[in-house]
C-alpha positions in Angstrom: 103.1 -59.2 94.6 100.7 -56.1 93.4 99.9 -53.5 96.1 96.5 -54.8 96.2 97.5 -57.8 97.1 100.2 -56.6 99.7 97.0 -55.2 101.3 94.8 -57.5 101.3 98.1 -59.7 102.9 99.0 -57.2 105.2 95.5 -56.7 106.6 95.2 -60.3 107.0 99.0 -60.5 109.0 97.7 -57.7 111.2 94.8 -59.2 111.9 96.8 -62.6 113.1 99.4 -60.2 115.1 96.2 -58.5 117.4 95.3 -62.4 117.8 98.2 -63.4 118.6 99.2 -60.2 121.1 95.3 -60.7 123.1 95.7 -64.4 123.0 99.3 -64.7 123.6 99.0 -66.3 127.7 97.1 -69.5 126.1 100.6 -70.6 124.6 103.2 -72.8 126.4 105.8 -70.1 127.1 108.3 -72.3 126.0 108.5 -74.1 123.0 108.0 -77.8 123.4 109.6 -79.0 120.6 112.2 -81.7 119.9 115.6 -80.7 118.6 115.1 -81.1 115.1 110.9 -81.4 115.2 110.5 -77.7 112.9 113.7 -78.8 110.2 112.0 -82.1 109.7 108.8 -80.2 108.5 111.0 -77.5 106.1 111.6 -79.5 102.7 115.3 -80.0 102.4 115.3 -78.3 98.9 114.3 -74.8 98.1 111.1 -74.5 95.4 111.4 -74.0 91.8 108.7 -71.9 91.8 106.7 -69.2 94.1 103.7 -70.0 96.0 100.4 -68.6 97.1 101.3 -66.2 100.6 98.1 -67.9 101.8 100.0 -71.3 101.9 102.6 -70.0 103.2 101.1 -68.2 106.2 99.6 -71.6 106.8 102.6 -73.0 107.0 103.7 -70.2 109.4 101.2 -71.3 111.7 101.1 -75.1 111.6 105.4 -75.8 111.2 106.9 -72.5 112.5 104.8 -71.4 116.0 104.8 -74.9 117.7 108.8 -74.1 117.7 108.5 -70.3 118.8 109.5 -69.6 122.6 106.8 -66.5 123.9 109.3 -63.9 125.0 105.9 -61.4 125.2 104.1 -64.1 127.7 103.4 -62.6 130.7 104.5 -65.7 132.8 107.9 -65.4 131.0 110.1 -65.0 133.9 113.3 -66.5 132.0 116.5 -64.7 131.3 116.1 -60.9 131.5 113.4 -59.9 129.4 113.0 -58.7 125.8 109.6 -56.9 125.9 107.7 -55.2 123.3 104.6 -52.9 122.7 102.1 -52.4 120.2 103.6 -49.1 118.7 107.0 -50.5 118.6 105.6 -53.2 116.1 104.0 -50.5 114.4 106.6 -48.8 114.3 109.1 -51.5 112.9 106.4 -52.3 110.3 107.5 -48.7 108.9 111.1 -49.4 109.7 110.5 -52.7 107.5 108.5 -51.0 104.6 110.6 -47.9 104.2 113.9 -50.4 104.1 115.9 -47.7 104.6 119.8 -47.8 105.2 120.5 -45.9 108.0 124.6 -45.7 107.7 125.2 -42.0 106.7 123.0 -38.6 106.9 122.8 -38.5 103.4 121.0 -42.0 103.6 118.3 -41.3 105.4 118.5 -37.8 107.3 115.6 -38.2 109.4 117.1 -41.7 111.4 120.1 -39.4 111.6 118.8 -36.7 113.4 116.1 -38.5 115.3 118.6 -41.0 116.9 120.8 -37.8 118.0 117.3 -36.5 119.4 115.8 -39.2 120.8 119.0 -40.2 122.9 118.9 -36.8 124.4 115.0 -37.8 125.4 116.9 -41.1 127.1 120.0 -39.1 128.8 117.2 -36.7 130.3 114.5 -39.0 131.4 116.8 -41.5 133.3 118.9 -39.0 134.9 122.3 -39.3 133.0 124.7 -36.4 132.9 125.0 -33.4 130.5 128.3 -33.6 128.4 127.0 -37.3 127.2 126.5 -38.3 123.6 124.6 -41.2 122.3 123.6 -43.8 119.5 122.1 -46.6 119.2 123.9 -50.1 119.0 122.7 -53.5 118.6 123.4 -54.7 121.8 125.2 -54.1 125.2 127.7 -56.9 123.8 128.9 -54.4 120.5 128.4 -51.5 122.9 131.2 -53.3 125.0 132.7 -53.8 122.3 133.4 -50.3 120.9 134.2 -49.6 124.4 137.2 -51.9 124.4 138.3 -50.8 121.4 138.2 -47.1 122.1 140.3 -47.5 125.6 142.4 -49.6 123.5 143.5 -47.4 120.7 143.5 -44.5 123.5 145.8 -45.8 125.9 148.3 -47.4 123.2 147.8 -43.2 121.7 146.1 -45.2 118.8 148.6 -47.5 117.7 146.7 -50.4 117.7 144.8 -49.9 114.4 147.7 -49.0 112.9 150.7 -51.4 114.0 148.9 -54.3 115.8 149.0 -55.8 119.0 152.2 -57.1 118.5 154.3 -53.8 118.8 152.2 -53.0 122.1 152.6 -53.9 125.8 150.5 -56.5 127.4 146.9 -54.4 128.2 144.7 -55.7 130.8 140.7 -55.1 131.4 139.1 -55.2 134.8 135.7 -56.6 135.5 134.0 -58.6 138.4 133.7 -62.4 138.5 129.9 -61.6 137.9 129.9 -59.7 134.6 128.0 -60.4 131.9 130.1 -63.0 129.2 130.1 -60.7 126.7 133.3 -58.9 128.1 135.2 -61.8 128.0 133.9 -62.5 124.7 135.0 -59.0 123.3 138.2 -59.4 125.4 139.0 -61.7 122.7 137.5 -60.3 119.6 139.8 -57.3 119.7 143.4 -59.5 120.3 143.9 -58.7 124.5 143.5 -62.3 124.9 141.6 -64.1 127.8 144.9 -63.9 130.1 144.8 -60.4 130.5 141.3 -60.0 131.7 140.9 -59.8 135.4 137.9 -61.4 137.0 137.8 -59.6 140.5 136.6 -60.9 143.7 133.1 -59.6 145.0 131.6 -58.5 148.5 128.7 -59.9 150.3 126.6 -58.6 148.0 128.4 -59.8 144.7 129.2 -55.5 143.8 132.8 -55.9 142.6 135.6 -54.7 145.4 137.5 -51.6 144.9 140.1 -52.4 147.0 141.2 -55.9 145.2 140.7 -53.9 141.6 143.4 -51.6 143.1 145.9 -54.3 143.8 145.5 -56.0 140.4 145.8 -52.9 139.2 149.3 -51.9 140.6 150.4 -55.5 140.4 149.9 -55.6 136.7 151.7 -52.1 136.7 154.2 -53.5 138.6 154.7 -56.4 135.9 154.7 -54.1 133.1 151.1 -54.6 131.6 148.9 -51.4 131.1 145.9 -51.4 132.4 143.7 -50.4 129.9 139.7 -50.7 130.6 137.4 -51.1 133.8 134.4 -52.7 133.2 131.5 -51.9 136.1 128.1 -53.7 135.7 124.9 -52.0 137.1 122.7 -55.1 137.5 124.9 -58.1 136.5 122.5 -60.8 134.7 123.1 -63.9 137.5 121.8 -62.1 140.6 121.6 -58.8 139.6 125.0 -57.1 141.4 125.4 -53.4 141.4 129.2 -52.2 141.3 130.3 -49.2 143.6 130.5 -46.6 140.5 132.0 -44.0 142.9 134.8 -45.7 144.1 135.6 -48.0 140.8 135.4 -44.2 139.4 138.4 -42.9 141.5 140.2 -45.7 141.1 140.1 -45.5 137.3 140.8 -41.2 137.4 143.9 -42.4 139.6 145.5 -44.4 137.2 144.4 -43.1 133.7 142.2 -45.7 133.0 139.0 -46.1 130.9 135.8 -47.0 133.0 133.0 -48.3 130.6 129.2 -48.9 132.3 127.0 -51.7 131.5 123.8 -51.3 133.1 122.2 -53.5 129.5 119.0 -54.3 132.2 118.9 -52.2 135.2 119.4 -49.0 133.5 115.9 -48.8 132.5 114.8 -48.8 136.4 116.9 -45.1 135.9 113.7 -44.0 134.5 112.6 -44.1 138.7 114.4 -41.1 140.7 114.2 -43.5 143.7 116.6 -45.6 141.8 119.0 -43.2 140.7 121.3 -44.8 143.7 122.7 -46.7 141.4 124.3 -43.6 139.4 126.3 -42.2 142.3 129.9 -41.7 140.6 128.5 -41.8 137.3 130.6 -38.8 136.2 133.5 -41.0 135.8 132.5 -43.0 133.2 133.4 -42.8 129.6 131.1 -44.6 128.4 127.5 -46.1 129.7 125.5 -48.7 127.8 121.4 -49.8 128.6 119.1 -51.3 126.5 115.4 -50.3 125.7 115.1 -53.5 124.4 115.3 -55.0 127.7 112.6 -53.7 129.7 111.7 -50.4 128.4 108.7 -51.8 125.8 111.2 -51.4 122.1 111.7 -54.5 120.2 114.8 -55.8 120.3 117.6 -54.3 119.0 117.7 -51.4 120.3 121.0 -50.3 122.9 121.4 -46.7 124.3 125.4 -46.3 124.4 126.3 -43.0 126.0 129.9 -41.6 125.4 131.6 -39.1 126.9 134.1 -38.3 123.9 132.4 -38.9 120.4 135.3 -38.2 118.7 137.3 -40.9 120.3 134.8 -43.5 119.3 134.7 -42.1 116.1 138.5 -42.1 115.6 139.1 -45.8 116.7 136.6 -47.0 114.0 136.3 -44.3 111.1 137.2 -45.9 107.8 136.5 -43.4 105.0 136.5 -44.8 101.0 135.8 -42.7 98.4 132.1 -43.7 98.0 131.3 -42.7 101.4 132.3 -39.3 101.2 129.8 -36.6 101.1 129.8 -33.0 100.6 127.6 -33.1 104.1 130.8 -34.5 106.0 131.8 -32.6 108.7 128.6 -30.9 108.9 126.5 -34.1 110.0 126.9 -36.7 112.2 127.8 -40.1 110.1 126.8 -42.9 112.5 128.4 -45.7 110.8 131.9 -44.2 111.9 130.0 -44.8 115.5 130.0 -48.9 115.6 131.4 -51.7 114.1 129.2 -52.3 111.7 128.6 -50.0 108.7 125.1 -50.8 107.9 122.2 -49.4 110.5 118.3 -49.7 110.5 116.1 -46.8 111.5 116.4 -48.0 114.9 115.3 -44.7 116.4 111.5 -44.7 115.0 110.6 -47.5 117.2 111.8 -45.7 120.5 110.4 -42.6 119.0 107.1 -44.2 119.3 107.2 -45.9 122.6 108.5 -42.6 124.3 105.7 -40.8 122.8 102.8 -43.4 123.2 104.1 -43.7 127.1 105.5 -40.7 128.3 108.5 -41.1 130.8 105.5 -41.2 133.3 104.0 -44.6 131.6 107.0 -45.8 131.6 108.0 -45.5 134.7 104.9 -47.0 136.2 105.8 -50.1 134.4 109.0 -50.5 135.5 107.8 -49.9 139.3 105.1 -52.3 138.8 106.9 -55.4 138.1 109.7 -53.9 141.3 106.8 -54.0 143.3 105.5 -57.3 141.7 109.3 -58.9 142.8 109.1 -57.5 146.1 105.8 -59.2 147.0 106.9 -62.3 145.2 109.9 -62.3 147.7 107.6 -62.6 150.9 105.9 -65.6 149.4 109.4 -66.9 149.0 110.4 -66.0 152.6 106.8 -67.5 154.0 107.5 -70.8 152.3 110.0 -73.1 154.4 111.0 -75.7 151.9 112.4 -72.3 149.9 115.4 -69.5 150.6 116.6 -66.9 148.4 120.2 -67.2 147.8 121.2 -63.8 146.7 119.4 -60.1 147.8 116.6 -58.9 145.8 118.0 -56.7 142.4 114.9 -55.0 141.2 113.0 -57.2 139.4 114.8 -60.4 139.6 114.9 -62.9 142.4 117.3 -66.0 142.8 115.9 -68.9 145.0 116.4 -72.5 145.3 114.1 -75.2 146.4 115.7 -76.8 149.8 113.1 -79.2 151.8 113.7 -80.0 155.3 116.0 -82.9 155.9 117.8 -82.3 152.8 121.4 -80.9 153.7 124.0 -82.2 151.3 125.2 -79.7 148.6 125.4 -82.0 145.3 121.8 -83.3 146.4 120.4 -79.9 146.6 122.0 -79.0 143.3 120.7 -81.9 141.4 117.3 -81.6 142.9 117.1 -77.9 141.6 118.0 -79.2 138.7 115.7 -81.9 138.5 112.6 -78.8 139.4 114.0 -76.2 136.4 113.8 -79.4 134.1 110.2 -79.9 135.0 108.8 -76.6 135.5 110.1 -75.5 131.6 108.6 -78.7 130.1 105.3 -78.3 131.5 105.3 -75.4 129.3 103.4 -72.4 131.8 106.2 -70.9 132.9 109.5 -70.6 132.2 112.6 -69.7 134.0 116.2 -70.0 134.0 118.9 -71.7 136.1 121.9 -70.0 137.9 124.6 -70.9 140.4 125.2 -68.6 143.1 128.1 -69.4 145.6 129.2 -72.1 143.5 125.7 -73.5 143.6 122.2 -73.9 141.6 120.2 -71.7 142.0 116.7 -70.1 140.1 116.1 -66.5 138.4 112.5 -65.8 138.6 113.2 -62.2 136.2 110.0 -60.1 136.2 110.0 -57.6 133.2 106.7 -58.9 130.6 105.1 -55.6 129.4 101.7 -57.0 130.6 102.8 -59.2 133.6 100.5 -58.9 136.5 100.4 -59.8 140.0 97.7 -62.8 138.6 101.0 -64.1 136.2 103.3 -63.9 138.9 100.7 -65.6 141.5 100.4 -68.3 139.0 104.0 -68.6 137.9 104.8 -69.2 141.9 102.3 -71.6 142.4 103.6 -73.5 139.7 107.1 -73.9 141.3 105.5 -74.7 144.5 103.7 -77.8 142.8 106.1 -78.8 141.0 108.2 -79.1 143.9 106.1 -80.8 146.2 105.3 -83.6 143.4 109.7 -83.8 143.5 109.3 -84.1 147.4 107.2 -87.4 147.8 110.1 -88.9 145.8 112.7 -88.0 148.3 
């Protein structure tokens, strides 16, 4: 392809992407597609020859969107969210066109020095400590990740990377029964084994209890283990949980034991003094992970992991053949010796670009738009009497259920939730996700679209509501 016609391409691609970012709301938000609908239209065999771009942007259109779920709907209300904003596309169009390798300063010194900086920006405009380093990983999951590994290779006085598991104690992680899966997951990854993580109990309202995280603690002391790593979660994805930092803090300075944040959603709201709360006993932590690509308008990926020791992190993974050395070394920060993988994009440009097209004052009336969007969404759950909330208000996400009058026994209820979530995401104008609180279903309505409005919320709960009634006259 010539220049000229990249151009002429390109021009016509933006054009489709302005359509498609104005336009976006007239979509179903989920896709309403078979399994196997979109593989039946790719031809099972690759073509001998190229083709024309403008066939296949047609084909884009007529065989790829119908299978495309609209994470940048405003009445996506599913999961957390993944938002965007026009000058992070722009500015992973660059990221794209430049194709730059990221992986030492040599590479690419700009992406070095502007994910140093741009961090900083993040540490200061959400209220984090001095004395905190960060970069940029893919996700809160490889975030956790390096965290586990660290307080591994720091409590076994980094033996682990050199003689295995195997020569080592048995080393336990800490985290409440509401944490995200991805510590479990890494749990695993990195040889502890799913046996030696401890799920702990939660209070009233699902924050993880310092007092039963003690006993395990001094029981698995007591048994010989070592405990190794806390994990606290500041907005745990079912209902949103906020762990007691403070006191999960002492606890870990007690015993010698590394205390790793994940905050992947709620530590945008830290862009809001009024919800610094949440930080209280944030000193402790060694290491604190959020992503802007949550709910802070960058494209996914894009995690802000703070450490407190950089050189730790960099001594657990630092792997250094002879044709990655560079007479810079020493001198620079090398991020590759900063996460597992040794590749890395120019990640920083697109939060470069949403800081500055924002401000930490845009921002942050985003954010407190779709809290206040949540809270008034609450009250027309409360004024509805065929609907409860099941869990407190986090934020921007709510968890109700649908529970008409007469209707009593558990495994009814839970089926008949069921039965609404099934509808409500195929009739494709909202979409939402399923949860089980207490042992039972439940709904997350998550509020987080970069243009959600009170309209798209109005809408979204007047879907449920007819939905609901149209289950009722079958009861």
């Amino acid at each position: 392809m010539s220049p000229e016609d990249f151009r002429r391409h390109a021009h016509d691609l933006v054009d489709w992407m302005a359509d498609y970012m104005e336009a976006v709301e007239e979509y179903p938000v989920r896709a309403q597609t078979a399994p196997g609908e979109i593989a039946s239209k790719l031809p099972e065999t690759p073509p001998e020859a190229g083709e024309p771009m403008e066939r296949i942007f047609e084909d884009f259109k007529s065989d790829v969107m119908p299978g495309i779920t609209h994470w940048q709907h405003p009445r996506f209300f599913a999961y957390f969210p993944a938002n965007s904003s026009p000058p992070s596309v722009l500015a992973e169009m660059l990221t794209a066109t430049l194709g730059a390798q990221c992986m030492l300063w040599q590479t690419s010194p700009a992406a070095t020095e502007m994910e140093t900086r741009v961090l900083d920006w993040l540490r200061q405009m959400t209220g984090l400590p001095q004395g905190l380093t960060g970069v940029i990983q893919d996700s809160a999951s490889g975030a956790i990740l390096c965290a586990l590994l660290t307080a591994r290779e720091k409590v076994t006085s980094w033996k682990a990377n050199e003689q295995g598991l195997g020569k080592q104690p048995v080393l336990t992680v800490y985290t409440s029964n509401q944490t995200h899966s991805a510590t479990e997951k890494n749990v695993k990854i990195i040889g502890l084994g799913r046996e030696n993580l401890r799920l702990i109990d939660v209070d009233d309202n699902f924050a993880l209890r310092p007092d039963v995280l003690e006993e395990r603690i001094l029981a698995d002391k007591a048994a010989g283990c070592i405990p190794t790593c806390v994990v606290a979660s500041i907005g745990a994805t079912g209902v949103g949980a906020v762990d007691p930092l403070r006191a999960i803090g002492e606890i870990c300075e007690r015993h010698g034991i590394f205390l790793h944040v994940d905050a992947a959603w709620a530590g945008t709201a830290w862009l809001l003094p009024e919800q610094r709360w949440m930080l209280d006993g944030i000193e402790y932590a060694d290491s604190i992970v959020f992503n802007p690509h949550k709910w802070m308008l960058t494209n996914f990926d894009c995690s802000a992991h703070f450490v407190r020791d950089p050189d730790a992190l960099i001594r657990t993974l630092s792997i250094l053949p002879e044709f990655l050395k560079s007479r810079e070394q020493g001198a620079v920060i090398d991020y590759r010796d900063w996460s597992v993988p040794l590749g890395r994009r120019f990640r920083a440009l697109k939060l470069w670009m949403v800081i500055r097209s924002y401000g930490a004052e845009g921002l942050g009336k985003i954010i407190r738009k779709h809290i206040d969007l949540a809270a008034e969404l609450e009250e027309w759950i409360e004024g509805e009497p065929d609907f409860e909330i099941v869990a407190p208000r986090s934020l921007a996400l709510i968890n109700f259920r649908y529970h008409p009058a007469g209707v009593h026994e558990p495994e009814v209820l839970d089926r008949l939730n069921a039965a609404l979530l099934e509808r409500i995401n195929d009739d494709g104008r909202i979409y939402l996700t399923q949860n089980k609180v207490r042992g039972r279903a439940a709904i997350r309505f998550s509020i987080g679209q970069t243009n959600t409005e009170q309209r798209h919320v109005r809408e979204g709960w007047d879907v449920v509501t007819e939905i609901a009634r149209s289950l009722k006259t079958g009861l």
